[in-house]
Backbone as JSON, one array per atom type, in Angstrom:
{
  "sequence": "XXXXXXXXXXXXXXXXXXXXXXXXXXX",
  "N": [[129.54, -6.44, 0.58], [130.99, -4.39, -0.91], [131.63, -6.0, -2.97], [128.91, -6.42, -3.93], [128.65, -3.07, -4.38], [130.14, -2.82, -6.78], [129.41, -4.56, -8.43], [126.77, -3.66, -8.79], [127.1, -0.71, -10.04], [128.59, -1.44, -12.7], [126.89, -2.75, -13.67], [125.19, -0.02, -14.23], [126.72, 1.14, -15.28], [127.3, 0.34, -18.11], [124.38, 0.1, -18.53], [123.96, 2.86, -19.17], [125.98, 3.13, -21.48], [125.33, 1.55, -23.36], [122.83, 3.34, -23.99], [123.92, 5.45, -24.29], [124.81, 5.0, -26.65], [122.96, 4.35, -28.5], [121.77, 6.92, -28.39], [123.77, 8.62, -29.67], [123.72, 7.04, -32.12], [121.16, 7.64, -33.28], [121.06, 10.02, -33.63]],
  "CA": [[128.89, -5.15, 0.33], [131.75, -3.36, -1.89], [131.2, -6.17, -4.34], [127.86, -5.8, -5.03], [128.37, -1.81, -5.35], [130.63, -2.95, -7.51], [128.44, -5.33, -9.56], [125.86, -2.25, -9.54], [128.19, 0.17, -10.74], [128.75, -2.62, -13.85], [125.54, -2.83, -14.44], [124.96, 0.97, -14.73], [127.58, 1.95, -16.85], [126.82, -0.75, -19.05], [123.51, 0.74, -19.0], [124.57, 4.16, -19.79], [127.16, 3.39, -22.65], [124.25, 1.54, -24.28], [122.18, 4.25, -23.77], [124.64, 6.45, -25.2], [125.5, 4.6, -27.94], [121.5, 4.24, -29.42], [121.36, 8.11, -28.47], [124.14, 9.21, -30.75], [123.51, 6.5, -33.32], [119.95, 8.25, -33.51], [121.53, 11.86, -33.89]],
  "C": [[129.64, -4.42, -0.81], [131.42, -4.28, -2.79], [130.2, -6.25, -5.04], [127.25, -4.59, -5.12], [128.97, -1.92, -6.24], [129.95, -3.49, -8.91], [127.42, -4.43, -9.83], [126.12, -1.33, -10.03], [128.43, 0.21, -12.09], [127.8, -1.98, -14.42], [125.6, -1.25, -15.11], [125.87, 1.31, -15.54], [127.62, 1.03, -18.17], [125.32, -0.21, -19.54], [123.69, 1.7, -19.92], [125.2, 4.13, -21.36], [126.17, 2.55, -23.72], [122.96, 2.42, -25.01], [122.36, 5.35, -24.64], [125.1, 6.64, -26.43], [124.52, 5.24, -29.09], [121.27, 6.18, -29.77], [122.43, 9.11, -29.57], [123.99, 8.69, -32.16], [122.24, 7.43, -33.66], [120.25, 9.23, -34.19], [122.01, 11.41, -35.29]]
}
């Protein structure tokens, strides 16, 4: 169970920092 909040955790901030990246590259 903790390792796959762990592995979803991953994922999302992996999301995010892509997310974040495209959204300041944009700016």
């Amino acid at each position: 169970m903790e390792g796959g909040h762990k592995q979803w955790g991953d994922g999302w901030v992996r999301l995010v920092s892509d997310w974040w990246r495209g959204s300041r590259g944009g700016e």
